[in-house]
C-alpha positions as CSV (number, residue, x, y, z in Angstrom):
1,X,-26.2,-33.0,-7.0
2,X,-23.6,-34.3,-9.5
3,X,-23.0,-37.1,-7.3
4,X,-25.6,-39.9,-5.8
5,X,-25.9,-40.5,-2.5
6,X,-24.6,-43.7,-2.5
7,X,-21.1,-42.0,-4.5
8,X,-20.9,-39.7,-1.1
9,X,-21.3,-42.5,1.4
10,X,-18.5,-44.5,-0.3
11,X,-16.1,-41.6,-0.3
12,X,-17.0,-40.4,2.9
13,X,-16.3,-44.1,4.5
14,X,-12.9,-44.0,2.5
15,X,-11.8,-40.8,3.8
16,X,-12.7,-41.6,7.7
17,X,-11.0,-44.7,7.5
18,X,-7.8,-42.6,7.5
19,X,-8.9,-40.4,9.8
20,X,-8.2,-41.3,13.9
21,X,-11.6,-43.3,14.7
22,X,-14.7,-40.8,16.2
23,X,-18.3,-41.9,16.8
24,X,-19.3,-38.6,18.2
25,X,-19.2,-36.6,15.3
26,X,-21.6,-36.0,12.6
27,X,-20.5,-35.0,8.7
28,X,-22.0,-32.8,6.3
29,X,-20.7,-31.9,2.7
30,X,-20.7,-28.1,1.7
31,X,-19.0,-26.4,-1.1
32,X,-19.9,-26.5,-5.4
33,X,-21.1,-30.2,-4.9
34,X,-23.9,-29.8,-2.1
35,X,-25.2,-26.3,-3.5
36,X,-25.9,-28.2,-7.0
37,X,-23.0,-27.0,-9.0
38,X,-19.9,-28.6,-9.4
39,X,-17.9,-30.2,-12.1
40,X,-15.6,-33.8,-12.2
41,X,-13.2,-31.5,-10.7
42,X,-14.2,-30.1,-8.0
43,X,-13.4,-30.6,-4.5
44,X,-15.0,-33.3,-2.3
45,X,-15.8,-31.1,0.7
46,X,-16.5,-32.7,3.9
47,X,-17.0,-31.0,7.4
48,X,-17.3,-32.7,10.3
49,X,-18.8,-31.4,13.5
50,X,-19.0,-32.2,17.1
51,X,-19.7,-31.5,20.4
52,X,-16.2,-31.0,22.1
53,X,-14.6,-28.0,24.1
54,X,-11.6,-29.2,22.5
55,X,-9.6,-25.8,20.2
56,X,-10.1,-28.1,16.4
57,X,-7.6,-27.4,13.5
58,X,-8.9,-24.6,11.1
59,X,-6.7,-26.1,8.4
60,X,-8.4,-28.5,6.3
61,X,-6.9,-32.2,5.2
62,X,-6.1,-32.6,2.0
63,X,-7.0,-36.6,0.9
64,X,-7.3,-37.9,-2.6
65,X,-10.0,-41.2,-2.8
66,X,-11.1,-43.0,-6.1
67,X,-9.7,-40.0,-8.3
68,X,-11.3,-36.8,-6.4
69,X,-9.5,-34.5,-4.3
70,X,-11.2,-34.8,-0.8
71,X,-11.0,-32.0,1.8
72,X,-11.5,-32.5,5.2
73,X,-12.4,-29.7,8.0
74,X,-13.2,-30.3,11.7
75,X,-15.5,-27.7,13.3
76,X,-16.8,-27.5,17.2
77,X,-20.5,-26.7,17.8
78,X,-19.1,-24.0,19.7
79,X,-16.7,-22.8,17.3
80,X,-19.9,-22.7,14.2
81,X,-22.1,-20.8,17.3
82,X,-19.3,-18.5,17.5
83,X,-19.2,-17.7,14.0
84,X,-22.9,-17.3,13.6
85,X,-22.9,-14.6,16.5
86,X,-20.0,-12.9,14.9
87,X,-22.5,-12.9,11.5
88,X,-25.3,-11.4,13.4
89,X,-23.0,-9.0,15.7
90,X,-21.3,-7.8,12.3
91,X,-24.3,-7.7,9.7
92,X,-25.3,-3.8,10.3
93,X,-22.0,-2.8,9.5
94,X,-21.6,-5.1,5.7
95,X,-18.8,-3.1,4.8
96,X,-16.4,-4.6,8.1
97,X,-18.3,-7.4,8.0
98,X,-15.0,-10.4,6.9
99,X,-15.9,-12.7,3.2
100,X,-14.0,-15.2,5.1
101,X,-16.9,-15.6,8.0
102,X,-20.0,-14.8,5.8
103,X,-18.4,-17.9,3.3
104,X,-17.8,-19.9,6.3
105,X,-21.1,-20.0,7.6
106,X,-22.9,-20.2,4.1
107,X,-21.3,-23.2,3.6
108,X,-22.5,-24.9,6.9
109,X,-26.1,-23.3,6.4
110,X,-26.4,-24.8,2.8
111,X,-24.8,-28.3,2.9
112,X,-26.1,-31.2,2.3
113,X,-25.7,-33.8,5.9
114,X,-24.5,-36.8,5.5
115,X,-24.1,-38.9,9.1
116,X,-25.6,-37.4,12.4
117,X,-28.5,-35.7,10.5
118,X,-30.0,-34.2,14.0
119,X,-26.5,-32.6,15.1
120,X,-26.4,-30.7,11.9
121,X,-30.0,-29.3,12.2
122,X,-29.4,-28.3,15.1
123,X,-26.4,-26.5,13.9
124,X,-27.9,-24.8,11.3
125,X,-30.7,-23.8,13.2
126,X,-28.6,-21.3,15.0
127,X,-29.4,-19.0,12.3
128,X,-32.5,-18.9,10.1
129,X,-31.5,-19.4,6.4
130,X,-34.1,-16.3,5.7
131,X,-32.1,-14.2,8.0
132,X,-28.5,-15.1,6.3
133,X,-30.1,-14.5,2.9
134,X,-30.6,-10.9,4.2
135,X,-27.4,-10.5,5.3
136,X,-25.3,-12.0,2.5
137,X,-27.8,-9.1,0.4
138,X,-26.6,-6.6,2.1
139,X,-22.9,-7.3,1.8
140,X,-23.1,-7.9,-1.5
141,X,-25.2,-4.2,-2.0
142,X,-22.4,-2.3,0.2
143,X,-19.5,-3.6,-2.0
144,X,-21.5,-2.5,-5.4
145,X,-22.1,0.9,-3.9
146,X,-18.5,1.6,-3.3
147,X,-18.1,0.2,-6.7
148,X,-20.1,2.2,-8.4
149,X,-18.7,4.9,-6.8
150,X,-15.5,4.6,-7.5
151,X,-16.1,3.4,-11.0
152,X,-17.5,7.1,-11.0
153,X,-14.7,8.4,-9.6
154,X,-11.9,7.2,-11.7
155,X,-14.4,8.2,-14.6
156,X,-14.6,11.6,-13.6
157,X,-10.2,11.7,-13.4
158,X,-10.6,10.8,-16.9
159,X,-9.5,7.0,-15.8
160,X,-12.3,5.5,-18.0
161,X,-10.7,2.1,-18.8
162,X,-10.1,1.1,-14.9
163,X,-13.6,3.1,-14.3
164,X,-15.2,0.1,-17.0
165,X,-12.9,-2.4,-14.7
166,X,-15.0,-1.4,-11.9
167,X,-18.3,-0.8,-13.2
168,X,-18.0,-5.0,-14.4
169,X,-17.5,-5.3,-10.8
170,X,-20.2,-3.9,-9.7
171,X,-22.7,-5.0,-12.4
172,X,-21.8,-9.2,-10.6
173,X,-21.8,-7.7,-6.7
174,X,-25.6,-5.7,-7.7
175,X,-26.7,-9.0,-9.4
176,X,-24.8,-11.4,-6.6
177,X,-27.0,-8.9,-4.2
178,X,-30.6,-9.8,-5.7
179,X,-30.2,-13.2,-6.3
180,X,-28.8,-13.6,-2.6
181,X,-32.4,-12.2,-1.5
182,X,-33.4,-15.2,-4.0
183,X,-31.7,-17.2,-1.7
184,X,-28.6,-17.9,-4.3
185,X,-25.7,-16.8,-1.2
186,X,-23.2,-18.8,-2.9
187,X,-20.0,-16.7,-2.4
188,X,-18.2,-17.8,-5.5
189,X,-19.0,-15.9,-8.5
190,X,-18.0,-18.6,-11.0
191,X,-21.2,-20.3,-10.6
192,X,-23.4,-17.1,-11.1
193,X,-24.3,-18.5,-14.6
194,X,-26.3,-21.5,-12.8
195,X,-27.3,-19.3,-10.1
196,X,-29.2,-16.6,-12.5
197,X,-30.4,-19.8,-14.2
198,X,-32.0,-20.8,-11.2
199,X,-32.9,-17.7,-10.3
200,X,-36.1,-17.9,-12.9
201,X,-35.9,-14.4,-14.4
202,X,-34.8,-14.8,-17.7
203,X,-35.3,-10.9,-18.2
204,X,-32.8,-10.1,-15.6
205,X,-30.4,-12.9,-17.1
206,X,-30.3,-11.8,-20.0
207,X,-29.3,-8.2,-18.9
208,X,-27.2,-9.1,-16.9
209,X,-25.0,-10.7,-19.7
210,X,-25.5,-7.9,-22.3
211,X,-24.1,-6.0,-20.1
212,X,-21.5,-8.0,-18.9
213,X,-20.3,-8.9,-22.9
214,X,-20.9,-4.7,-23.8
215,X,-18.1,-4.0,-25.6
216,X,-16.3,-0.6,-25.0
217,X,-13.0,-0.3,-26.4
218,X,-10.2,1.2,-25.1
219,X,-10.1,5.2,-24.9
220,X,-13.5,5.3,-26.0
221,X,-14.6,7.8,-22.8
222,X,-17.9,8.2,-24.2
223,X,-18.4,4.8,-24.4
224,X,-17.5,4.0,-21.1
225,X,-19.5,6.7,-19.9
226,X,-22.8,5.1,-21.0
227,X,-21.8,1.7,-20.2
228,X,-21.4,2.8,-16.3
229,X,-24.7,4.6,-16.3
230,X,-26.7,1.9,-17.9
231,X,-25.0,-0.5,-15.1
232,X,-26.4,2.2,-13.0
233,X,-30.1,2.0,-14.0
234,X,-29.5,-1.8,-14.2
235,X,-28.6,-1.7,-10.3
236,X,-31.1,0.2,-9.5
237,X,-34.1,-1.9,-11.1
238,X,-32.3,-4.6,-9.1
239,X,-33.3,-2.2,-5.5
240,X,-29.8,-1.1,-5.4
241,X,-30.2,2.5,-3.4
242,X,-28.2,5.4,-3.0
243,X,-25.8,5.8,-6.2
244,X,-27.1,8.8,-7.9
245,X,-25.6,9.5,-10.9
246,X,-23.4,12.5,-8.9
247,X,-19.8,12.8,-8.8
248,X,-19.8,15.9,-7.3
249,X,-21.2,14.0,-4.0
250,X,-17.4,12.5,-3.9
251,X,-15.3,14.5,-2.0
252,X,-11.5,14.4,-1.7
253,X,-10.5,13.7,2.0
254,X,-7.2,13.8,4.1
255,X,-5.9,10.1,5.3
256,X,-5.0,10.2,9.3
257,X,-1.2,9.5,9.6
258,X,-0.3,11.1,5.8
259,X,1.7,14.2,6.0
260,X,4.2,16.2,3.5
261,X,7.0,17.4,3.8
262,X,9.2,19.8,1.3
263,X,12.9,20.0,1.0
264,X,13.6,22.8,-1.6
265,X,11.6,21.9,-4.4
266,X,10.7,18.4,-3.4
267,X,7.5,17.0,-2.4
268,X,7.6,14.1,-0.1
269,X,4.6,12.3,1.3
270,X,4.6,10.0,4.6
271,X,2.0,7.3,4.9
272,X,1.4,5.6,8.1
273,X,4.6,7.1,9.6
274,X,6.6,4.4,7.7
275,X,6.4,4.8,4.1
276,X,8.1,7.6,1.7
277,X,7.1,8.6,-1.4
278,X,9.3,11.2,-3.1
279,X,6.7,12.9,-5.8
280,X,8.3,14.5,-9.1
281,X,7.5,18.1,-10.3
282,X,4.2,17.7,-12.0
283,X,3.0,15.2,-9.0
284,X,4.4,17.8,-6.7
285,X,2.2,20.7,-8.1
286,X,-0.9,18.6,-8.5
287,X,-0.3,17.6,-4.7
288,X,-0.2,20.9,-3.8
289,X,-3.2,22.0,-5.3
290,X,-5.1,19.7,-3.0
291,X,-7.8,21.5,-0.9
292,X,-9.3,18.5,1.3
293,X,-12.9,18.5,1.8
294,X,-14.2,19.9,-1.4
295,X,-16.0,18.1,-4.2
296,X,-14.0,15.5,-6.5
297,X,-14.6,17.5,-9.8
298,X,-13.3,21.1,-8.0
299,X,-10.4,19.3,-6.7
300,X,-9.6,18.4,-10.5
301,X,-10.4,21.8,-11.7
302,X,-8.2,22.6,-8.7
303,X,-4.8,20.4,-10.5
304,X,-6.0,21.0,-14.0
305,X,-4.8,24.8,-13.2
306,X,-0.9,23.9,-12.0
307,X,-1.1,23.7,-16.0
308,X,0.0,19.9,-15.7
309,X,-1.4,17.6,-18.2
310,X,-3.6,15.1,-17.0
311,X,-3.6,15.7,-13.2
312,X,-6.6,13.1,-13.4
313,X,-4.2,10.1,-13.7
314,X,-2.0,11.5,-10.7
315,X,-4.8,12.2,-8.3
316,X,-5.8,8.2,-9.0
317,X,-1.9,7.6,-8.3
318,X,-2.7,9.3,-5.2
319,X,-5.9,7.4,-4.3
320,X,-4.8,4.2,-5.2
321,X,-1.8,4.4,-3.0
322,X,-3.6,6.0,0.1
323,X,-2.6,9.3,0.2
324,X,-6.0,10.8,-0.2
325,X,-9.0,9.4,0.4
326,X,-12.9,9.6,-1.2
327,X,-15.8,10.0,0.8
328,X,-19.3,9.8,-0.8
329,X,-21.4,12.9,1.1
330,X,-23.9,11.4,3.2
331,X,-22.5,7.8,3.4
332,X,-18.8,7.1,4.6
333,X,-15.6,6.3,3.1
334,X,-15.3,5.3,-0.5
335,X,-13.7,1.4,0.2
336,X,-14.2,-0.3,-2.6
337,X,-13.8,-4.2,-2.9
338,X,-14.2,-7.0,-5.6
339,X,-15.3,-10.2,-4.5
340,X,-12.8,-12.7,-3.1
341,X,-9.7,-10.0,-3.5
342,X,-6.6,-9.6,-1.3
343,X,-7.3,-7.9,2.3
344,X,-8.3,-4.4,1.7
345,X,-6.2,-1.8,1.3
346,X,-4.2,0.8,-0.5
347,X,-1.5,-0.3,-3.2
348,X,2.2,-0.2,-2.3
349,X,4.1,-0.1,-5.5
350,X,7.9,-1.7,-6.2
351,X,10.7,0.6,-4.3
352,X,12.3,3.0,-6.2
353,X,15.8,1.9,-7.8
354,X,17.1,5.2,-8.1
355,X,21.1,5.7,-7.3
356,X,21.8,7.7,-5.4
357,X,18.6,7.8,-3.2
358,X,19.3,10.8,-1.9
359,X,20.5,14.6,-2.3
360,X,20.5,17.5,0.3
361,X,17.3,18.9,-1.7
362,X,15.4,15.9,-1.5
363,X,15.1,12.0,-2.7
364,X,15.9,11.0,-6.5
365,X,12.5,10.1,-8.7
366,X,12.5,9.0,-11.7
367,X,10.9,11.6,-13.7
368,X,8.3,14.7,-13.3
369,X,5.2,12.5,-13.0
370,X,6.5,10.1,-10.6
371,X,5.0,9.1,-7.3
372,X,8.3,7.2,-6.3
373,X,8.3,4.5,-3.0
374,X,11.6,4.8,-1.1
375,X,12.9,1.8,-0.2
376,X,13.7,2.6,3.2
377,X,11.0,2.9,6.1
378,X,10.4,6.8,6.6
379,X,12.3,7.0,10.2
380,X,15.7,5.7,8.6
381,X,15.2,8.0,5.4
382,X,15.0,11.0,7.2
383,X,17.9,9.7,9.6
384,X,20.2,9.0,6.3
385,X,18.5,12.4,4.8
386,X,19.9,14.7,8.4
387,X,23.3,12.6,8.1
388,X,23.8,13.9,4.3
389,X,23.3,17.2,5.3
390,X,24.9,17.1,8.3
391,X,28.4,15.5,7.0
392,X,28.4,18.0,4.2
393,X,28.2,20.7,7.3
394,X,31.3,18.5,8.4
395,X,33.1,18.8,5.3
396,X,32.7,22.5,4.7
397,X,34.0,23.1,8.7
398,X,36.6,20.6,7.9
399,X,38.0,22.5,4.8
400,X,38.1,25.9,6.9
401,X,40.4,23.5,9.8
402,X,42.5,22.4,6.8
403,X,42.7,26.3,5.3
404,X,43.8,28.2,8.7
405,X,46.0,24.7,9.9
406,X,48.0,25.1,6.5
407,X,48.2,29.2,6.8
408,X,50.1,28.8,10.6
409,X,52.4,25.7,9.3
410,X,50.7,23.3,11.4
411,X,50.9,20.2,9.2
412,X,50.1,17.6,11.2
413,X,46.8,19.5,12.2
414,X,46.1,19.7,8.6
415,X,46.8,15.6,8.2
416,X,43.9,15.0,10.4
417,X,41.8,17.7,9.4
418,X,42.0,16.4,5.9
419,X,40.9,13.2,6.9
420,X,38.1,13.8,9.0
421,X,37.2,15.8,5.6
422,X,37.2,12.6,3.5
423,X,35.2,10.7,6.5
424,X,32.8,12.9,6.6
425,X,32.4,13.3,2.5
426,X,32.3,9.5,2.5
427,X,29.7,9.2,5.0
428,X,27.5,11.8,2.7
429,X,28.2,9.5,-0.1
430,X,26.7,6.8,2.5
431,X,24.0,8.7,3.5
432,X,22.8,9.4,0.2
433,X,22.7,5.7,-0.8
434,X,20.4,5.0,2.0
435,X,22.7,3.3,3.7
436,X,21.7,4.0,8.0
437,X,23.3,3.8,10.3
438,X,26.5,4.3,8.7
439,X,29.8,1.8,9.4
440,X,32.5,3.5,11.3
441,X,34.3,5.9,9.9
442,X,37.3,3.3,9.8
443,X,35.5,1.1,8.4
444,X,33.9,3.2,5.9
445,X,36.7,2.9,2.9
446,X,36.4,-0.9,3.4
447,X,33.1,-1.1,2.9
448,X,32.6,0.7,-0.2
449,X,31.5,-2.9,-2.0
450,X,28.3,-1.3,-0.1
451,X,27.6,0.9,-2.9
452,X,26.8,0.4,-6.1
453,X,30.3,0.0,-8.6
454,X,29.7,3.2,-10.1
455,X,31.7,4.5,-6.7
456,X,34.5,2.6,-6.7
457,X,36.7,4.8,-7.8
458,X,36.0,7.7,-5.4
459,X,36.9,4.5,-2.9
460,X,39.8,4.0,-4.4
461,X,40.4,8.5,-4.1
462,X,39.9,8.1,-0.5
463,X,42.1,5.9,0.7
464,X,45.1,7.3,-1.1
465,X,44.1,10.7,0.6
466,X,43.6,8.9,4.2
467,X,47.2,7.6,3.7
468,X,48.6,10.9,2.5
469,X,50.8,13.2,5.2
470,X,52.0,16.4,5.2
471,X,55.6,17.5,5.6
472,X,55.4,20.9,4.2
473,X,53.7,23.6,2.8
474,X,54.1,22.2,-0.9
475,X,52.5,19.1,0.5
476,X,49.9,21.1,2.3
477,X,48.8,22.4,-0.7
478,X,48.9,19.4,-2.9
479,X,46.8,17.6,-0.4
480,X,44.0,20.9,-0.4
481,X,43.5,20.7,-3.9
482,X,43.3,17.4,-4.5
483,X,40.6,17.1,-1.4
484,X,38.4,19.6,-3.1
485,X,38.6,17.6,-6.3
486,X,38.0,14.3,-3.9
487,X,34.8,16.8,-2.4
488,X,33.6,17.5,-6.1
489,X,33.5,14.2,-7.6
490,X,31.5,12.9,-3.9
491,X,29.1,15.8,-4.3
492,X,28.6,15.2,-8.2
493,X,27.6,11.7,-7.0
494,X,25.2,12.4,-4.8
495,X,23.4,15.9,-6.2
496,X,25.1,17.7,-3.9
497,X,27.2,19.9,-5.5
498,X,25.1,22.9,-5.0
499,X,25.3,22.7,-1.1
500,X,26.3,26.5,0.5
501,X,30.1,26.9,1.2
502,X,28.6,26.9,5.4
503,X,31.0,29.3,6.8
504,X,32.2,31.5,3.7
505,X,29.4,33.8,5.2
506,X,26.0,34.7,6.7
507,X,24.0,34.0,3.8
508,X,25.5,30.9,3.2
509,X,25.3,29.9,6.7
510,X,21.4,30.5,6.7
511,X,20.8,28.7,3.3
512,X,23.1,25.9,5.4
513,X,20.7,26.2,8.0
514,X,17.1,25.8,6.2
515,X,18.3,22.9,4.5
516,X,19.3,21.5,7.7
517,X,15.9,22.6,9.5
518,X,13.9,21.2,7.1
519,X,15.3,17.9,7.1
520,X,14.8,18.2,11.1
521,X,11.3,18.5,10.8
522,X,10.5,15.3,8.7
523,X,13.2,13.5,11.2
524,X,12.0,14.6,14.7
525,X,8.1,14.0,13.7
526,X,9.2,10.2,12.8
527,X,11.3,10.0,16.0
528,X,14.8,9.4,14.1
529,X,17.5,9.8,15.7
530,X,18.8,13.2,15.5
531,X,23.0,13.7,14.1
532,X,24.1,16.1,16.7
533,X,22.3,17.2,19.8
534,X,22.5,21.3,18.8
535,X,20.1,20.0,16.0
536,X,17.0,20.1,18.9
537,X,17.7,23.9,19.0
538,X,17.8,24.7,15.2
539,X,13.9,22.6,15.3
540,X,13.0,24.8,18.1
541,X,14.0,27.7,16.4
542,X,11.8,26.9,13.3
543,X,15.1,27.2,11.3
544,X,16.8,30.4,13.0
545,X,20.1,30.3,15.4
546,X,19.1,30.2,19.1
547,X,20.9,33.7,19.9
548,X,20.0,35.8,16.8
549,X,17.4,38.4,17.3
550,X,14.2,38.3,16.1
């Protein structure tokens, strides 16, 4: 080690002396220092044990003594027991087996003990060091498989930079694998230049590195093609198994809990019952080219006829954020990991920023390619999505009031008509900002500062319409025109200026209709809440009036 014995005692005494006095416990150090590696600044990492039922802090002391950083952790002899079973319970199955545990317990099995010699033994008899090296092995093998296999993947969507990304990762987990066999289980891969040092097979170091410093630049497919396979071989003189050199042993799979759901022309996609990605017309045709189940390369030869460029790139888009899934024929899921990373999982982009969020068609994206996050959880979207359609509904019934109110001179009818009009257009407005539940219609002038400035003056519109009366048929008039120019400039805003005049006829009462239904069906699957109780009948009625014969 880097530091003597007699360097250890003196720190150790230092730190305990500002501990709350213990006689019962023994000490060990683990980490950098006690495995042989290290460096001036690394961590002084101390772990004492004991014998107590007592529940001991997980969170380690930070103490700083003579210049180094010391760390202190506390650990039962029941809680490291504990966390051996969990090893042993959790080693056939590497791929759920947590870093966090496998670290934990390397670090007691390999340190170095300091006070209370026989207490640590005993510890660390609890599970043979022959049997962890096994284990770590294994983990390490499982996380280059997957790897590999997506590194295959993403070269076979024509991803070949981020396919290089991954085959480096795999090329450290297949050597991390072998020399854990070795017995070199140190977790941290910074140290895997001493480590293959150690090792004492200066044929396999040297690979290693070659292949690690292989330069293939950017774009060059070819290239990165031959720098994955000879990481392949490489792996597989190491006794990494089952990564043939087949992509078409990747299949494309559904993810439980992802659904789609079109509104007109729109694509959107539902992960988990919570998130919303609106896709653009180019991901949209490539997403509906998916046929689940079948090999990886016929699923590309699948997009590459929508006659979109490069439907490689979107179906990683796709993968990386969850909504499909790989499977490697004959051995699971396609998960993979790189060492240390963030918990696994798929990637949740930024929100989109679009405004408005919405239209009666479907949510705003950016441009054709685009697999856009909404920025609202999916039960609200498709609650503000069934309000936008719905108040339009509102607006179009509430014009017809106005019409026939005006024709038979009744102008106060008309006054209140014409404002449940502009209430209604403003709540689309609303709506189609994202903004659910809405404010109360009185409220809903006054809270305009809402939205974004852009809408002030249709604010500013309304509430000279609200206060506006009627006190003949001039003013009748006056006030119809000028709320169809208010209804204009709201639907211009929010994309929905091509919504059917509802009750002008049948036609455009059914077109009203399937816009309506297929909101409902996005909205009753997430449980929103539903903007008029008749609404359960149009979903029952896949879309179709409940009395019209079929």
């Amino acid at each position: 080690m880097i530091l003597t014995e007699e360097r250890l005692q003196g720190l150790l005494d230092k730190s305990l002396a500002e501990l709350p006095p213990d006689t019962e416990r023994a000490v060990t150090l683990e980490g950098s220092i006690a495995e042989g590696f290290g460096n001036p600044s690394s961590d002084i990492d101390f772990l004492l044990v004991s014998r107590t039922d007592d529940d001991l802090p997980t969170m380690p002391s930070l103490l700083f003594v003579d210049g180094r950083r010391v760390e202190i952790r506390t650990r039962s002899v029941r809680r490291l027991a504990d966390q051996f079973t969990a090893l042993e319970q959790g080693a056939g199955r590497p791929g759920r087996l947590s870093e966090d545990l496998l670290n934990r317990c390397q670090r007691v099995l390999h340190s170095h003990p300091l006070r209370g010699h026989s207490l640590i033994e005993e510890v660390k008899a609890l599970l043979p060091v022959e049997r962890f090296r096994r284990i770590a092995a294994d983990w390490w093998a499982h996380r280059a498989r997957q790897s590999l296999r997506h590194a295959m993947a993403l070269q076979c969507l024509g991803e070949s930079e981020e396919a290089v990304d991954w085959t480096r990762a795999a090329l450290v987990q297949s050597v991390k694998s072998w020399a854990a066999g070795l017995g070199e289980t140190y977790l941290e891969p910074k140290w895997l230049s001493m480590q293959l040092d150690r090792a004492g097979r200066a044929d396999i170091r040297d690979r290693y590195w070659e292949l690690e410093s292989a330069a293939v630049r950017p774009g060059d497919t070819d290239a990165a093609q031959a720098h994955l396979t000879d990481c392949l071989g490489f792996a597989e003189d190491l006794g990494l198994t089952k990564v043939p050199r087949r992509p078409e042993r990747l299949t494309v799979e559904r993810v439980a809990r992802v659904t789609t759901w079109q509104t007109g022309e729109r694509i959107h996609v539902v992960r988990g019952r919570r998130d919303v990605f609106a896709l653009g017309a180019d991901a949209g045709a490539v997403w509906r080219s998916l046929v689940l189940g079948r090999p990886l390369p016929k699923v590309l030869a699948g997009a590459a006829g929508t006659g979109v460029t490069g439907p490689g790139a979107l179906l990683a888009v796709f993968l990386r954020y969850g909504l499909i899934r790989l499977a490697w024929k004959g051995g699971g899921a396609v998960t993979p990991a790189l060492p240390l990373a963030a918990p696994p999982g798929p990637v949740t982009p930024p929100p989109s920023t679009a405004q408005p969020l919405l239209s009666v068609r479907g949510a705003a994206v950016g441009e054709t390619r685009s697999v856009d996050l909404m920025p609202l959880p999916a039960d609200r979207f498709a609650a503000a999505a069934m309000a936008l359609v719905w108040s339009n509904v509102v607006v179009e019934n509430a014009v017809e009031d106005l019409t026939g109110a005006l024709r038979r001179g009744q102008h106060r009818v008309a006054e209140l008509t014409a404002r449940r009009a502009v209430h209604a257009a403003l709540r689309a407005l609303f709506s189609a900002h994202g903004v659910n539940p809405l404010p109360a219609d009185a409220d809903l002038v006054r809270r305009m500062d809402l939205l974004p400035a852009a809408t002030r003056p249709i604010g500013v519109h309304a509430a000279e319409l609200l206060g506006r009366g009627v006190d003949s048929a001039e003013d009748g008039d006056a006030l119809r025109a000028e709320l169809r120019r208010f209804i204009g400039l709201v639907r211009g805003a929010v994309g929905a200026d091509s919504f059917p005049l509802s009750f002008d006829s049948a036609h455009t009462w059914r077109a009203t209709l399937q816009l309506g239904h297929d909101w409902l069906r996005m909205g009753a699957h997430l449980g929103a809440e539903l903007p008029i109780e008749e609404a359960r009948d149009l979903l029952a009625g896949n879309g179709a009036q409940p009395h019209q014969a079929r």
